[in-house]
C-alpha positions as CSV (number, residue, x, y, z in Angstrom):
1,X,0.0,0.0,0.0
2,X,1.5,3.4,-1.2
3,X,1.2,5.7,1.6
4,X,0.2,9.7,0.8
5,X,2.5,12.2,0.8
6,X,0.1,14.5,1.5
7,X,-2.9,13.4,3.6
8,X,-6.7,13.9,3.9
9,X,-10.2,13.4,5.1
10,X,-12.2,11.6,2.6
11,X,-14.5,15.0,2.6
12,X,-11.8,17.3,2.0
13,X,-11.1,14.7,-1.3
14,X,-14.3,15.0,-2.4
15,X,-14.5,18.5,-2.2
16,X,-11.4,18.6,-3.8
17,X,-12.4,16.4,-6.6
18,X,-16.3,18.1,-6.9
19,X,-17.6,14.4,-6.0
20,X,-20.6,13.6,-4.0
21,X,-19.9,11.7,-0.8
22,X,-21.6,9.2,0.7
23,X,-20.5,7.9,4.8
24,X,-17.7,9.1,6.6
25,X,-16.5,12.9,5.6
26,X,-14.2,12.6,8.5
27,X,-12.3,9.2,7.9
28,X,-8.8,9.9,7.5
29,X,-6.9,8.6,3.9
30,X,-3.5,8.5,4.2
31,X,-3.1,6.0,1.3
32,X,-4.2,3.9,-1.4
33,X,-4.2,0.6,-2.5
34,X,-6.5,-1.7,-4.4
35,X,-9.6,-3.0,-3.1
36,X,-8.0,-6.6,-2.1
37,X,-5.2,-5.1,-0.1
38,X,-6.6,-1.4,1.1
39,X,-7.1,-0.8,4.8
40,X,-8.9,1.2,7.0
41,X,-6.8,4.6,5.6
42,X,-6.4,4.0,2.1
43,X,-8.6,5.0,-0.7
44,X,-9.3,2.6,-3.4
45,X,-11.9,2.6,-6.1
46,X,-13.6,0.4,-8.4
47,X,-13.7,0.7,-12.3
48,X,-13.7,-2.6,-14.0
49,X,-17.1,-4.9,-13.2
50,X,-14.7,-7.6,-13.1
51,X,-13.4,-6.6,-10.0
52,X,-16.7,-6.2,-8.1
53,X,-16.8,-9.2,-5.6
54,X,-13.6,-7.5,-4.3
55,X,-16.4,-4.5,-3.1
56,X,-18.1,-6.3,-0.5
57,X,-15.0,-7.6,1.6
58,X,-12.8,-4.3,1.3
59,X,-11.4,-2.9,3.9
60,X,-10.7,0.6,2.3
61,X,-11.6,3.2,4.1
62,X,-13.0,4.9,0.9
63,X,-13.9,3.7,-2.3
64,X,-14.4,5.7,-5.7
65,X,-17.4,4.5,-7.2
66,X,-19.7,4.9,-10.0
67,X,-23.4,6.1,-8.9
68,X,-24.8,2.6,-9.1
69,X,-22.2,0.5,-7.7
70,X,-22.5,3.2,-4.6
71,X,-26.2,2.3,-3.7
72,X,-24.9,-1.1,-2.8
73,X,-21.6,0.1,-0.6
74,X,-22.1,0.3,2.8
75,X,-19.0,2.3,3.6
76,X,-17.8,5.5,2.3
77,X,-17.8,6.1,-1.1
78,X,-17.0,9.2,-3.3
79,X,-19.4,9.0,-6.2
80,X,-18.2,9.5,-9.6
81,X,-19.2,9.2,-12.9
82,X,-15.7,8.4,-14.2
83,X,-14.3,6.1,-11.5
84,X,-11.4,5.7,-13.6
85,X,-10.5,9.5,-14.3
86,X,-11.6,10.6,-10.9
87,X,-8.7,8.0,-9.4
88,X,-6.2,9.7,-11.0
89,X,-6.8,12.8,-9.9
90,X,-7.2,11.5,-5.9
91,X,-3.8,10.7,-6.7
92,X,-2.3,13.8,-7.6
93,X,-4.1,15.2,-4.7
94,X,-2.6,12.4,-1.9
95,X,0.7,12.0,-4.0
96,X,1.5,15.8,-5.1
97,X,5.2,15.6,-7.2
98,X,7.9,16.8,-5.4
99,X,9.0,19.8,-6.7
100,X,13.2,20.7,-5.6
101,X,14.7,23.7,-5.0
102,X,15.8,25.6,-8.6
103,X,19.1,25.8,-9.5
104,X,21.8,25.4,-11.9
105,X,24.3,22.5,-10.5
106,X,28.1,23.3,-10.5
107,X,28.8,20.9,-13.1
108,X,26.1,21.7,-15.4
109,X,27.5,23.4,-18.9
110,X,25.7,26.0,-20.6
111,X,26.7,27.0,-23.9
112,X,26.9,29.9,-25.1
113,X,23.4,32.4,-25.7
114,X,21.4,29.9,-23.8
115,X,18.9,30.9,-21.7
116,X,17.9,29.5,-18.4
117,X,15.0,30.9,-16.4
118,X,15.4,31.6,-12.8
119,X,12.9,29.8,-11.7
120,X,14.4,26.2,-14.1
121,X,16.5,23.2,-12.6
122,X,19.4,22.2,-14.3
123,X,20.7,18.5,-12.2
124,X,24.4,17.2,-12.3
125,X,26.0,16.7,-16.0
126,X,23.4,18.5,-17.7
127,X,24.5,20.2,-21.0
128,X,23.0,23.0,-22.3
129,X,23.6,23.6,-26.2
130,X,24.3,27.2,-27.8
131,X,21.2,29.3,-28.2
132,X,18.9,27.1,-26.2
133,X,16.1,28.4,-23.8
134,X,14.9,26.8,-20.5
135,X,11.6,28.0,-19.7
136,X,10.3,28.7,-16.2
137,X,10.1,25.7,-13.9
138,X,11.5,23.3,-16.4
139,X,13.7,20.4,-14.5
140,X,16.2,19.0,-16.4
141,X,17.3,15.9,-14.5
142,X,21.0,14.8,-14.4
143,X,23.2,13.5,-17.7
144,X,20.5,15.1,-20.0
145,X,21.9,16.8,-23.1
146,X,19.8,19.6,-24.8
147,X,21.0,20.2,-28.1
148,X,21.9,24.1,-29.9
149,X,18.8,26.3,-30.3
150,X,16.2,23.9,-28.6
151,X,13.1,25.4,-26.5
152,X,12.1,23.3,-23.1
153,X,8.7,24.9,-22.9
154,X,7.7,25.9,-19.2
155,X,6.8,23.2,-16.3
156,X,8.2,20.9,-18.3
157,X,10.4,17.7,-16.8
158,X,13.4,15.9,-19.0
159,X,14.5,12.8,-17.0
160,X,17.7,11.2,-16.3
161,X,20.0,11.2,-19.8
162,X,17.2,12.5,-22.1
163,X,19.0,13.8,-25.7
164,X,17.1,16.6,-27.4
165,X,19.2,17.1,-30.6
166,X,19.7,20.8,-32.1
167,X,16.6,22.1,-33.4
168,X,13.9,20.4,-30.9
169,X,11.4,22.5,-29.0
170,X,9.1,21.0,-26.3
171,X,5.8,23.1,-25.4
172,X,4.3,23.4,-22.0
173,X,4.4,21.1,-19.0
174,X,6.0,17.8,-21.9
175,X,7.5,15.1,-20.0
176,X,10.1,13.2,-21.1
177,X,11.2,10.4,-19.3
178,X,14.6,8.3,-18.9
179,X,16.5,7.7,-22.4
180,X,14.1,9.8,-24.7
181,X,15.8,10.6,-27.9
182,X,14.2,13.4,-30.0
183,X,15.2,14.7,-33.1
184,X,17.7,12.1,-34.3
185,X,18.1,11.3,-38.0
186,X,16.0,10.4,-40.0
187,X,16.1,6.9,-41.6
188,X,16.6,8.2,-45.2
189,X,18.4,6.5,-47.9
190,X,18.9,6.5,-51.3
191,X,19.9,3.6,-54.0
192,X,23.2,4.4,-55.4
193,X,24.8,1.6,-57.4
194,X,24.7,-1.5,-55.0
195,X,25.5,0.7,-52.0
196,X,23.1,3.5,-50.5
197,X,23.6,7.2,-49.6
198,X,22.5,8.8,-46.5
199,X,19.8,11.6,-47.5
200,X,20.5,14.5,-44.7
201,X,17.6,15.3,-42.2
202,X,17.7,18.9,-42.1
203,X,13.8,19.7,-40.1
204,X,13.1,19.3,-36.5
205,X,11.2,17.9,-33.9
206,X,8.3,19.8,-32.4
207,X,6.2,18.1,-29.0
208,X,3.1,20.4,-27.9
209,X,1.9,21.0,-25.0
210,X,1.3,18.0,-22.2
211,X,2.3,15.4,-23.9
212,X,4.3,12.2,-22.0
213,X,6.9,10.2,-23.7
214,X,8.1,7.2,-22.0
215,X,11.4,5.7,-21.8
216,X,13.7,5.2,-24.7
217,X,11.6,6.2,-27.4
218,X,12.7,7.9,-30.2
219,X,11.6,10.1,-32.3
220,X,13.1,11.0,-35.1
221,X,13.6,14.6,-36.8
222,X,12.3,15.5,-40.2
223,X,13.9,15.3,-43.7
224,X,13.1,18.8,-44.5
225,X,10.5,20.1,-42.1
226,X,8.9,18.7,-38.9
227,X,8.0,15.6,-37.3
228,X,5.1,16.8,-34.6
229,X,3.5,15.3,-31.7
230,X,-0.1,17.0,-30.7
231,X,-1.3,18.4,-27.4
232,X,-2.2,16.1,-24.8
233,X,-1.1,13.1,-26.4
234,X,1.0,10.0,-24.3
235,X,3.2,7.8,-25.5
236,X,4.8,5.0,-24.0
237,X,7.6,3.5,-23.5
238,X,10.6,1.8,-26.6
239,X,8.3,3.6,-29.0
240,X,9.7,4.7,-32.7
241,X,8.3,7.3,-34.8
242,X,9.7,8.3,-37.9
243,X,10.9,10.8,-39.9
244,X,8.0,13.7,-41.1
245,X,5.4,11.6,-38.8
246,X,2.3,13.8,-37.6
247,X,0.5,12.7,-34.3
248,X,-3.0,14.2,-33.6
249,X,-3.8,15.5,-30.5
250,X,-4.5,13.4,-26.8
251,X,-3.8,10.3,-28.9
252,X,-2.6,7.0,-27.4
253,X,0.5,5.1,-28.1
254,X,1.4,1.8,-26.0
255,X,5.0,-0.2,-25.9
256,X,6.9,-1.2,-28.9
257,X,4.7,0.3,-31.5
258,X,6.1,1.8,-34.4
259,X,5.5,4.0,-36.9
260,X,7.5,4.7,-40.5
261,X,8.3,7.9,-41.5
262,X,5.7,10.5,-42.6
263,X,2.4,8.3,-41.6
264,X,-0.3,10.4,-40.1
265,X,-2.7,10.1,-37.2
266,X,-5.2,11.9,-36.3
267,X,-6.7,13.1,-33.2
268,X,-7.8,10.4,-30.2
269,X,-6.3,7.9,-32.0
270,X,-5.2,4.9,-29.9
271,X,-2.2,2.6,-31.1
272,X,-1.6,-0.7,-29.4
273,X,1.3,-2.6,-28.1
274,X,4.1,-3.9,-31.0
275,X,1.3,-2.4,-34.0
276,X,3.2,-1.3,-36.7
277,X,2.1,1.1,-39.6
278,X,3.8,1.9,-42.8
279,X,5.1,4.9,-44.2
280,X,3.0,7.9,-46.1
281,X,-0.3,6.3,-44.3
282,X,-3.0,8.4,-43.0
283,X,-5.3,7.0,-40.1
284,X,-8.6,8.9,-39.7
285,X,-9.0,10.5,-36.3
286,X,-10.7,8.4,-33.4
287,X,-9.7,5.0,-34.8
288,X,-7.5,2.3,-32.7
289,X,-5.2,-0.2,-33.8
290,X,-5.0,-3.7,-32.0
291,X,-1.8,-5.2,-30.8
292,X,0.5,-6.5,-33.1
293,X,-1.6,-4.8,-36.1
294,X,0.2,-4.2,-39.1
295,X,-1.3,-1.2,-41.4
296,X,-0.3,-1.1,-44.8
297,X,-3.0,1.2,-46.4
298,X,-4.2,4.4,-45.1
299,X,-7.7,4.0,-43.2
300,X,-10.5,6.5,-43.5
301,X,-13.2,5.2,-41.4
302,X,-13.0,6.0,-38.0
303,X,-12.9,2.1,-36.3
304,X,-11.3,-0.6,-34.3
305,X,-8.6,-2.7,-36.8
306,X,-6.7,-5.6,-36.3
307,X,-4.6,-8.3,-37.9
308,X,-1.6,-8.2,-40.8
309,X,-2.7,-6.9,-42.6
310,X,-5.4,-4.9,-41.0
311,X,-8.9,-4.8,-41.3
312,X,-11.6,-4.1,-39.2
313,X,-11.5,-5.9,-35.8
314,X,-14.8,-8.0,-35.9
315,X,-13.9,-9.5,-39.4
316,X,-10.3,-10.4,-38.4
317,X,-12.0,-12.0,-35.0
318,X,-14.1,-14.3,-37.8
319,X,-11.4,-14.8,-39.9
320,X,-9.6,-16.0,-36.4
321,X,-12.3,-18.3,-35.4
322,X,-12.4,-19.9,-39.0
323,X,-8.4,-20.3,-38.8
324,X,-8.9,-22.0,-35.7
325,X,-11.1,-24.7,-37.4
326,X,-9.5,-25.6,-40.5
327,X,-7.6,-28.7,-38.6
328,X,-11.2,-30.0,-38.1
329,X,-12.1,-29.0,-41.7
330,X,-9.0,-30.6,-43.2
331,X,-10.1,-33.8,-41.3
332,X,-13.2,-34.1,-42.1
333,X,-12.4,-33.9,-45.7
334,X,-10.4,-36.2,-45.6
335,X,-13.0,-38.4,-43.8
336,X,-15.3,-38.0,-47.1
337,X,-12.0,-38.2,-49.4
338,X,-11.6,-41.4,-48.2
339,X,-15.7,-42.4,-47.7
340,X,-15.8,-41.7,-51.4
341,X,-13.1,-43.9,-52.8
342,X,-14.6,-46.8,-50.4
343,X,-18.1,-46.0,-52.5
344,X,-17.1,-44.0,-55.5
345,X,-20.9,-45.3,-57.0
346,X,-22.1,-43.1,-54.1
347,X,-20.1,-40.1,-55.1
348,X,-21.7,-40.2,-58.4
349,X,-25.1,-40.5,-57.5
């Protein structure tokens, strides 16, 4: 059980959070855990149906719950109609980020024309490239490298060894977490002969505001003018994205996905673990790719795909089911293969 940095009374959370409460406004949470494993203190809350037996033998002191599942509680419950989202921000509220001191440390190198605010962190081993600008309250964690003429937009975190080559600029409140590369080359090559030449990648890299990048993705800069990232969008962690790629905003991109250079998505799109999609594709906005999808045409219907090569999730789940069969089918043709050289008479008839 994590315990809160930053305790509360479970009446003081829902005021915070503008949810009804239902029991005890004066129990005291001073942590959280799930519904199995909460005590008396800790806040949990309930989201999944799947996880619903676990209500009635809790021993949280609080649960989030959605309006129906709270008629049934006997204990105290903060109603929500977003269990989920409403979690997530109890959290911020009991587990507040620390926030250090600002500062530039000793061995941190600035180079020169950059520009730190007064207000920015700058950790052990940073370096700071020529004509770069720190916003105010950026933190730069230790061993983290901002290339020449970069922008670290304000509130925003880079984490330990995080490389923003020259050219990169970061809006507000981006975090970047351990190992981010952004704005390496391109993968662009050209035939020549039997060999291949390296085509320069002279654009940039440009993340908006509150987006999250997790650790050791890359993202590569464009070959002549930017590869962007929307507002509000998260990706996660040992993701690539290519060259010229364009992300919609508060889109959605899990663990070892990739895209090629210069595909597009649009807005609230959600890409899932190890899917892959090829290069110069468009997806329309609101449509999610399963796991392990491979898209190799550009999709304009907004939908749910699947499969290599995709196509829309409830056909690939047939075509799945019918896949599983054909050991049967092949079996039972044989069965008549053989039935109908025993009566071949039969077969004629």
């Amino acid at each position: 059980m994590a315990k809160a940095r930053q305790p509360m009374k479970a009446g003081e959370l829902a005021a915070e959070l503008g949810l009804e409460i239902r029991g005890e406004g004066g129990r005291r949470i001073s942590g959280a855990a799930s519904l199995e494993k909460a005590g008396g203190e800790d806040l949990s809350f309930l989201a999944n149906p799947r996880y619903r037996q676990q209500l009635a033998r809790t021993g949280a002191g609080a649960v989030i719950l959605a309006p129906q599942a709270a008629e049934e509680f006997p204990g105290t419950a903060l109603v929500a109609d977003n269990p989920y989202a409403a979690w997530a921000r109890a959290l911020e509220l009991l587990f507040p980020e620390a926030r250090p001191e600002p500062g530039i440390h000793h061995t941190a190198v600035l180079g020169s024309g950059a520009e730190v605010a007064e207000d920015a962190r700058l950790e052990a081993q940073v370096v700071i490239g020529a004509g770069a600008r720190i916003e105010s309250g950026a933190w730069i964690e230790a061993g983290t490298v901002v290339g020449d003429h970069c922008v670290v937009g304000a509130d925003s975190r880079l984490g330990p060894n995080v490389t923003l080559y020259a050219g990169t600029e970061l809006g507000r409140r981006v975090r970047l977490h351990a190992g981010v590369v952004l704005g390496s080359d391109g993968f662009g090559l050209a035939p020549e002969g039997r060999a291949y030449r390296k085509i320069p990648q002279v654009g940039r890299v440009v993340i908006e505001d509150d987006v999250e990048i997790g650790a050791n993705t890359c993202i590569d800069r464009a070959a002549l003018e930017e590869t962007r990232v929307g507002r509000g969008t998260k990706v996660d962690n040992l993701v690539q994205i290519g060259h010229n790629c364009r992300i919609g905003a508060h889109c959605v991109i899990s663990g070892l996905a990739g895209l090629a250079g210069s595909a597009e998505l649009g807005e609230h799109c959600t890409v899932a673990a190890q899917a892959g999609i090829a290069g110069h594709l468009h997806v329309a906005p609101e449509t999610t790719i399963g796991a392990k999808a491979g898209v190799i045409s550009s999709i304009d219907k907004p939908g749910v795909y699947a499969g290599f090569p995709h196509q829309p999730h409830n056909d690939w789940r047939r075509e799945q089911a019918s896949l599983r069969q054909l050991s049967s089918f092949r079996e039972r043709l044989r069965a008549l293969e053989r039935a109908e050289k025993r009566n071949p008479e039969e077969g004629d008839s």
